[in-house]
C-alpha positions in Angstrom: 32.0 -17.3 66.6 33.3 -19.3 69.8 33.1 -22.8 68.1 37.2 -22.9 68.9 36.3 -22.2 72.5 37.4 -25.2 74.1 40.6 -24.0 72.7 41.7 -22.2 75.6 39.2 -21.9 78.1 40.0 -20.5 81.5 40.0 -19.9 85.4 40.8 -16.6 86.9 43.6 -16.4 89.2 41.7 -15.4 92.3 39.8 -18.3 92.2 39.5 -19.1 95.7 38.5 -15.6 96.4 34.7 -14.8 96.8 33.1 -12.0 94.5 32.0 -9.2 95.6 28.1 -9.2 95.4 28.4 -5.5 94.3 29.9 -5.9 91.1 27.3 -6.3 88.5 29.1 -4.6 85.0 28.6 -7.7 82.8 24.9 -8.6 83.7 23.2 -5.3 81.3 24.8 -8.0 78.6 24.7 -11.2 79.6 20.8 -10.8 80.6 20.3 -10.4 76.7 21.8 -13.5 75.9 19.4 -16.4 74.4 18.6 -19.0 76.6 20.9 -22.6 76.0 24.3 -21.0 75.5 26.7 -23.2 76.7 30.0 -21.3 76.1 31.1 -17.4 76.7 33.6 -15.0 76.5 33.5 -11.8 78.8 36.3 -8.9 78.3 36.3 -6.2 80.7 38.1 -3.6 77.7 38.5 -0.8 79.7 40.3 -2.5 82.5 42.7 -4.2 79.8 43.4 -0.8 77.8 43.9 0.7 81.6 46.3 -1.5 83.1 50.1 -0.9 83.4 50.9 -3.1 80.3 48.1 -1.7 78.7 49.3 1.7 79.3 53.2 0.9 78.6 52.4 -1.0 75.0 49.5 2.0 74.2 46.5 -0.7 73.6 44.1 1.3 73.2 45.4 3.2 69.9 47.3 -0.2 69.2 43.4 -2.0 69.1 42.1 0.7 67.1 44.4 0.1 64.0 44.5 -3.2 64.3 40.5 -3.5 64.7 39.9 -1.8 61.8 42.3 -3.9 59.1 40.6 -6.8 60.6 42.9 -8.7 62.5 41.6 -7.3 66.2 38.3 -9.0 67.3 37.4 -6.8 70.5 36.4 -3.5 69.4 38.2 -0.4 71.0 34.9 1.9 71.5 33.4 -0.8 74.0 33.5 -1.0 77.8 32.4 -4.2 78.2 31.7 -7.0 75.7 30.5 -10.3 75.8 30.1 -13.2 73.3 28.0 -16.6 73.6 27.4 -19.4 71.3 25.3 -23.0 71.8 28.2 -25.1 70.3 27.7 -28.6 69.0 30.7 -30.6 71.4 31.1 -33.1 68.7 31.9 -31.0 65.6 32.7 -27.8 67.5 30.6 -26.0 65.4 27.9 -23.6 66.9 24.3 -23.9 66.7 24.0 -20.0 66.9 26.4 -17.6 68.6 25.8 -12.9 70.0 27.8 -10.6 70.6 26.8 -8.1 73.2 28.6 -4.6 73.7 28.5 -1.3 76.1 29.6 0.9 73.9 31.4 4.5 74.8 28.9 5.8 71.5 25.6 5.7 70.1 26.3 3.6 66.6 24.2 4.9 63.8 22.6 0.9 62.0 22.1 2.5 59.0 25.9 3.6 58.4 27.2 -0.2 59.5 24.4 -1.5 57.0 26.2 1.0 53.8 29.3 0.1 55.4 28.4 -3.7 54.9 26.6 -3.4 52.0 23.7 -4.9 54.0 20.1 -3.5 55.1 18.4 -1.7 57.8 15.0 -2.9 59.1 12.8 -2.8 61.9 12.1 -5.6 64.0 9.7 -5.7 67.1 10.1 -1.9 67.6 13.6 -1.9 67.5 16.0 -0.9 64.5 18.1 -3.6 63.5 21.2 -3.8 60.1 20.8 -6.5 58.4 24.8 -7.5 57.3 26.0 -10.4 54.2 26.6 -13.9 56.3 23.3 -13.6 58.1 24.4 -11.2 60.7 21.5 -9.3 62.5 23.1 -5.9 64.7 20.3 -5.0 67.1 20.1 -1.5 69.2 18.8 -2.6 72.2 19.3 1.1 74.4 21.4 3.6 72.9 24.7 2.6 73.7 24.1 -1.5 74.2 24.1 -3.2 70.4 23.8 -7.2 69.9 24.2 -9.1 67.0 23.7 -12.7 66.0 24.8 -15.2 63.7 23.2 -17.5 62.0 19.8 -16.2 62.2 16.7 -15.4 60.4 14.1 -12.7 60.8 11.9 -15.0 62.4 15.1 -15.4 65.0 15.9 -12.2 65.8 12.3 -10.8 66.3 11.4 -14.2 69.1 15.5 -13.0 70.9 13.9 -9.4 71.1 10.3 -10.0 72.2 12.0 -12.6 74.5 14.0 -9.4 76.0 11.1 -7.6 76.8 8.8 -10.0 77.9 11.3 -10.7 80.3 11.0 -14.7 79.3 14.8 -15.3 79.1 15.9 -18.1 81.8 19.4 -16.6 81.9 22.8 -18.2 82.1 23.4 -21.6 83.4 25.0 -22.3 86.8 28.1 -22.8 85.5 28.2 -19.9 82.9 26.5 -18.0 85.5 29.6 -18.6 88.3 32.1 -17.4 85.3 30.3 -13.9 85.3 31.1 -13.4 89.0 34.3 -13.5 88.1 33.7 -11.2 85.8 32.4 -8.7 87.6 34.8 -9.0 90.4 37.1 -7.5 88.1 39.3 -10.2 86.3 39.7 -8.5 82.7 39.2 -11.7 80.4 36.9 -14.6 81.5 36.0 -17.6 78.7 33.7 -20.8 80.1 32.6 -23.7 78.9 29.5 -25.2 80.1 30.3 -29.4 80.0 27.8 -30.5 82.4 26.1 -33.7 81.3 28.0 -33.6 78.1 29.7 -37.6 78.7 28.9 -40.4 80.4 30.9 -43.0 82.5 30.8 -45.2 79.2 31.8 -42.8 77.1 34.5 -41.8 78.5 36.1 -45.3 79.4 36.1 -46.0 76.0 38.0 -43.1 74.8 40.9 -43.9 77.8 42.3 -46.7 75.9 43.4 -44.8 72.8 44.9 -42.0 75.5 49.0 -42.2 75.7 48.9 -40.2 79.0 47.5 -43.6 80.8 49.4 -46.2 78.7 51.2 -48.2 81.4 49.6 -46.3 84.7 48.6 -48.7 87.2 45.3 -47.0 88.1 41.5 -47.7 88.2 40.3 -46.4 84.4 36.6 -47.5 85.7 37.3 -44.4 88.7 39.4 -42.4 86.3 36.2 -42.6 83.5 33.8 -41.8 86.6 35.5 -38.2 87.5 35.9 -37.5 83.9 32.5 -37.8 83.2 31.5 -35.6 86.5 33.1 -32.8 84.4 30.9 -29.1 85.0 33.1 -27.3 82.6 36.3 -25.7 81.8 37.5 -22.1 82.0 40.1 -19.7 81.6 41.2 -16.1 83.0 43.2 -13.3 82.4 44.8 -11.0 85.2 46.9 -8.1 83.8 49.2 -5.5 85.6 52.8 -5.5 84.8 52.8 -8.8 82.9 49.6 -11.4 82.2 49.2 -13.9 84.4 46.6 -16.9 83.5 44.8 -19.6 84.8 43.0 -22.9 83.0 40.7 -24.3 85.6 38.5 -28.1 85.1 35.6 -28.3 87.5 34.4 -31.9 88.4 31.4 -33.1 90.7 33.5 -35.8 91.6 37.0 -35.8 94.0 39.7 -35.5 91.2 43.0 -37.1 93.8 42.7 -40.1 91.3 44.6 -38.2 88.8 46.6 -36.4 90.5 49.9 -38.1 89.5 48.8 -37.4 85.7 46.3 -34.6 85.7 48.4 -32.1 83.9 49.7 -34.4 80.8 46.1 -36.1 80.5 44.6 -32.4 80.6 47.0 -31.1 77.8 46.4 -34.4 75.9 42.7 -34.1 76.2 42.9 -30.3 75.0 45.7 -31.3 72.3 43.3 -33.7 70.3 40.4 -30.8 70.6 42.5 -28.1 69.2 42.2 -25.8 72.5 45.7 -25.3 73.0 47.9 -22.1 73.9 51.3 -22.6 74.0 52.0 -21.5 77.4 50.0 -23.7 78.9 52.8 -26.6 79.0 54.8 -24.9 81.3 52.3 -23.8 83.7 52.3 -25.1 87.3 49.6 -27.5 88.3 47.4 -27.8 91.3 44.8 -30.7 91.9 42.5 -30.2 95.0 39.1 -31.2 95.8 36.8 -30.7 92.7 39.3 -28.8 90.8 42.4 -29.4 88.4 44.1 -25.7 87.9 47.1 -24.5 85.7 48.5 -21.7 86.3 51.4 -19.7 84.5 52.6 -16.2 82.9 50.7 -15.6 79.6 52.2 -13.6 77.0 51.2 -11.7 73.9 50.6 -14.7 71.0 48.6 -16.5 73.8 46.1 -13.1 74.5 46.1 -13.1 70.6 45.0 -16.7 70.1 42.4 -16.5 73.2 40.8 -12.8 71.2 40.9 -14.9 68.1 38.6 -18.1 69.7 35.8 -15.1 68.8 34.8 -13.8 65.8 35.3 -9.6 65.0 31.8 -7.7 65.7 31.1 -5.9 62.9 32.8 -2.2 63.0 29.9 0.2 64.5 32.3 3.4 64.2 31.9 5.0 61.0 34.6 4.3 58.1 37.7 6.2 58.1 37.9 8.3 55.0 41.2 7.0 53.3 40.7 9.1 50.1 41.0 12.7 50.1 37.4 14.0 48.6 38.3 17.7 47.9 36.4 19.8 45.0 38.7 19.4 42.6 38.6 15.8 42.6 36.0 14.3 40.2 33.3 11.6 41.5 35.2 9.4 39.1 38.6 9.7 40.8 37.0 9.9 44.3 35.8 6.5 43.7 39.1 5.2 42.6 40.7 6.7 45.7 38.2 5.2 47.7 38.5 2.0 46.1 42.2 1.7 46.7 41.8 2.5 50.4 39.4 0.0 51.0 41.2 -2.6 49.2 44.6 -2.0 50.5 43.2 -2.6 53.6 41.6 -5.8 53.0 44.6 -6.8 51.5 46.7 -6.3 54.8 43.8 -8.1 56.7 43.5 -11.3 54.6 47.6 -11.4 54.8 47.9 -10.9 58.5 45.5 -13.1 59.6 47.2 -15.9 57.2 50.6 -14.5 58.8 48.1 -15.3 62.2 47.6 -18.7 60.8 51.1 -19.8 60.1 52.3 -18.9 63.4 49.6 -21.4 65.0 50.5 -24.1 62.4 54.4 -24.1 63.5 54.8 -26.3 66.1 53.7 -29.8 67.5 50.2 -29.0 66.1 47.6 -31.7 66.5 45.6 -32.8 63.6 42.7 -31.4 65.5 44.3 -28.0 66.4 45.0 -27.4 62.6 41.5 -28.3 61.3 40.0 -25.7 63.9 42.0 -23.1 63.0 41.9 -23.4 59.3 38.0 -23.3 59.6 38.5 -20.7 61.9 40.1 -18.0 60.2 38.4 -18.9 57.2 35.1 -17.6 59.1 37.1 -14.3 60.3 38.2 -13.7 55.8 34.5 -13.6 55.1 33.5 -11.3 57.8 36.5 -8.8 56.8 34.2 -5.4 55.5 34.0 -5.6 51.6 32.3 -2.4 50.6 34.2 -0.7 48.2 36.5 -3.6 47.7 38.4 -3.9 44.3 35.7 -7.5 43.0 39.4 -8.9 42.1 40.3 -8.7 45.7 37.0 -10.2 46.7 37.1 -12.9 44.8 41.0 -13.7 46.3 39.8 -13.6 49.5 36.9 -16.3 48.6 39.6 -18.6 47.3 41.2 -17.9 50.3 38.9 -18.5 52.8 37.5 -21.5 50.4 41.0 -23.7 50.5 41.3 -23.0 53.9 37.8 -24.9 54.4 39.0 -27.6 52.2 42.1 -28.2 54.0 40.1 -28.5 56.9 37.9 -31.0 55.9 40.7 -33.0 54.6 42.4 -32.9 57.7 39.3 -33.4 59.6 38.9 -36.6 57.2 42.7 -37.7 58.1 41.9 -37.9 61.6 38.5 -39.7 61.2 40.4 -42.4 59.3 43.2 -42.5 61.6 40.8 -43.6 64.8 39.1 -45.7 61.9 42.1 -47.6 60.7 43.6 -48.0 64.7 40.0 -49.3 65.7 40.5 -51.9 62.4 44.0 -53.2 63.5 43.8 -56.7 64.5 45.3 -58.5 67.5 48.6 -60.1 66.6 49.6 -63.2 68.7 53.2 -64.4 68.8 53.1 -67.3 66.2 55.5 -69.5 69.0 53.6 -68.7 71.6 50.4 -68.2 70.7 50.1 -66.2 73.5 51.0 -62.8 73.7 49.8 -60.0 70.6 52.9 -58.8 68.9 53.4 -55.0 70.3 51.0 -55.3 72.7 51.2 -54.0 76.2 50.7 -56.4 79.0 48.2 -54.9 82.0 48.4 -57.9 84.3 49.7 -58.7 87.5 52.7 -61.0 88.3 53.2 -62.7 91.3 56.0 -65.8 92.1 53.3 -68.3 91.1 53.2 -66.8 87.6 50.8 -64.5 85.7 47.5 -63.4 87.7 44.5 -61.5 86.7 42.8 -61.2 83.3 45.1 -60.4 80.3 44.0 -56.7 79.2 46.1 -56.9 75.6 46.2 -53.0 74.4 46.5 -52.6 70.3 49.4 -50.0 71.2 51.9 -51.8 68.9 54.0 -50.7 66.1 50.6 -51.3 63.6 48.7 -48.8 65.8 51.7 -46.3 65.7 52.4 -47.2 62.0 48.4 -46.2 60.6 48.8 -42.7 62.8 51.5 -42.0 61.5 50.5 -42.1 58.1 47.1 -40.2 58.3 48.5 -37.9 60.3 51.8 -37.3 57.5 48.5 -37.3 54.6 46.9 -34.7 56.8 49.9 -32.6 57.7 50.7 -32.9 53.6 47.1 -31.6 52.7 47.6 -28.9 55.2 50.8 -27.3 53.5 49.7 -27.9 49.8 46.8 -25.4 50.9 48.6 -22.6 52.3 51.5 -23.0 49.7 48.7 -22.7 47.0 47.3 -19.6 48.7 50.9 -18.1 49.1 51.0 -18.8 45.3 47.4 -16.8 45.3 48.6 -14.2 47.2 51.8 -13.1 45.3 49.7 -13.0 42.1 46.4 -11.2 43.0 49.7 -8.7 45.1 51.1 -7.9 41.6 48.0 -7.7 39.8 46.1 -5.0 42.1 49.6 -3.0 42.2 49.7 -2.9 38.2 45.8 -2.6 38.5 45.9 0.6 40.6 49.8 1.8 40.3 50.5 1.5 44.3 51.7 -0.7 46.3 50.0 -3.4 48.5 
């Protein structure tokens, strides 16, 4: 659900500003959440829908249509929702991941579960709908509803008892200082807990291979020491007239030591992890104390991308009745009408979220970036609603979702053997001097004596750039040969559910 959230994460723009202590709206949520979560998402949806560019671009009936074909993840009916996830750091992918909403509506489980084609149940004392892709919805009060991903019985019956026994530790300090931003009032808050996550070692070995620092005359031992002090990374959202946002790093450490290159190290460091948003290159930087902070204007594809790092909730609402269902209609042909509703609009969701996916691929996308959103909306095709679905359709929108995990993994594979290969390129020395590697930068000092200090020979030559540049053209190739093969997919299943059903989709 949030395994892309390092993709954006952020800092609201009041950030030296102190919370009021009596702003509490998030915390009915966030006290449901299972302990461990180390990433969340909080979205004030009210206060979005309410604001001035809310108001002038009607979001609220905007988010209701697009919710529904499947290309909106925050539902409309809420007035508050919050996601969390325990995400692996190293593959991105999470451990488990909730959803938590304060809803305007009591949701009837049994209708999502027909809706679904799932199952209803009962699980310590509470009523819970069981949903395809191991998706529990739990009705915790009458208008507060979780759900959790992956998860068993067994799971979901130790999060509830939890609940009520009153046993759940809470957030972390980190994710904890995120929801008093929250509940100041900033409309979209996403954190990422990163405390501990690196050591000192760790991370000095990673600066050599970083082009931000190639040439810098700076201490990579100090530089490795604040980057490992990392607490986390966020990112916020203030809306009135236009969006305003803010990415801000928290360190333990003093961060002056990168001050000269903070912003181009931070985008590079985000770049390779597949957490950027466009904007975020031209925002204006600040580095002070513990903090590096970007700040700029955020417009409509970046709020898109930042909804997207989350998967959809299932729909609570009931389904709209597409089909006309009067007397004289036989079961037969209600069934057909049905059918065509439900699969027209599964159709227009699996082809705007690919239209989605293209726009993110355009670009000076990383190889990183791609493979995160190709897995990434693959996830969001499999939880589009299916019930009633032409099985044709279905079966598209398995291919679909199916490449899109196969392009991933061969990107993902391009990029393993592209740190692989540049690891495995040897020193080359000057065959008539025997002295200095062919394309390799020198790190030393030189003084009118002649060269001082110990030669630091960097593999940055054209070898290095050579082996990138291949993996990264194989995995950029594997990339389009997917979606042109889905394009291919799409036109044909489009002209056989039009003959199918004599309409147009």
């Amino acid at each position: 659900m949030i395994r892309a959230l390092l993709c954006g994460c952020i800092g609201i723009i009041i950030l030296t500003s102190h919370p009021s202590s009596g702003f509490a709206q998030f915390r009915e949520l966030t006290k449901r959440i299972p302990d461990g979560a180390n990433a969340i998402f909080f979205v004030d949806v009210n206060k979005l829908q309410n604001s001035p560019l809310g108001k002038a671009h009607n979001w609220r009936e905007k988010q209701e249509e697009a919710f529904e074909a499947g290309i909106e993840t925050i539902p409309p009916q809420a007035n508050n929702f919050v996601a969390a996830a325990k995400l692996d750091l190293d593959t991105k992918h999470p451990e488990w991941q909730v959803g938590l909403m304060e809803l305007k509506y009591d949701p009837s489980l049994p209708k999502v579960a027909v809706r679904y084609q799932g199952t209803t149940d009962y699980i310590s004392e509470r009523p819970v709908a069981v949903l395809p892709g191991d998706i529990y919805v739990v009705k915790f009060m009458e208008n507060v509803v979780g759900f959790g991903t992956p998860a068993t019985r067994q799971d979901v019956a130790r999060w509830i008892t939890r609940y009520y026994d009153n046993s759940l530790r809470g957030l972390s300090d980190y994710l904890a200082e995120a929801q008093t931003f929250a509940d100041a009032g900033s409309p979209i808050i996403v954190a990422l807990d990163l405390t501990n996550v690196v050591s000192p070692q760790m991370a000095r070995s990673r600066l050599d291979s970083l082009e931000t620092l190639k040439g810098k005359q700076v201490d990579l031992d100090q530089v490795a020491k604040v980057l490992a002090s990392i607490r986390g990374i966020s990112l916020g959202v203030t809306v009135q007239q236009t969006m305003t946002g803010a990415v801000k790093v928290d360190f333990s450490e003093d961060v002056s030591v990168l001050k000269d290159f903070a912003k181009p190290l931070l985008l590079e460091i985000l770049g390779r992890q597949g957490m950027m948003i466009d904007e975020i290159e031209s925002w204006d930087v600040t580095v002070s104390g513990n903090r590096v902070q970007l700040t700029g204007p955020l417009y409509a594809s970046g709020l898109r991308r930042i909804f997207s790092l989350i998967d959809a909730p299932p729909s609570l609402q009931d389904a709209k009745a597409k089909a006309a269902t009067t007397g004289e209609e036989s079961e037969a042909d209600q069934q057909k009408d049905l059918t065509i509703a439900a699969s027209q609009i599964y159709y227009k969701s699996v082809v705007s979220l690919l239209d989605e996916l293209r726009i993110k691929k355009k670009g000076r996308q990383t190889m990183g970036q791609i493979a995160v959103w190709f897995d990434k909306y693959a996830r969001k095709i499999d939880r589009l609603p299916i019930a009633n679905v032409d099985p044709d359709l279905l079966s598209y929108g398995g291919y679909v979702s199916e490449s899109l995990r196969t392009g991933q993994s061969d990107v993902t594979s391009a990029a393993a053997r592209s740190r692989i290969r540049q690891n495995e390129v040897p020193e080359q020395y000057d065959v008539t001097t025997y002295s200095t590697p062919i394309g390799a930068n020198w790190t030393g000092q030189y003084s009118w004596n002649g060269w001082e200090a110990t030669p630091n020979w960097q593999r940055t030559g054209s070898k290095m750039s050579n082996v990138r540049m291949e993996e990264q053209i194989k995995g950029a190739k594997s990339a389009n040969d997917v979606m042109r093969d889905i394009d291919n997919a799409t036109a044909d299943i489009r002209r056989h559910m039009t003959q199918k059903y004599g309409v147009e989709f």
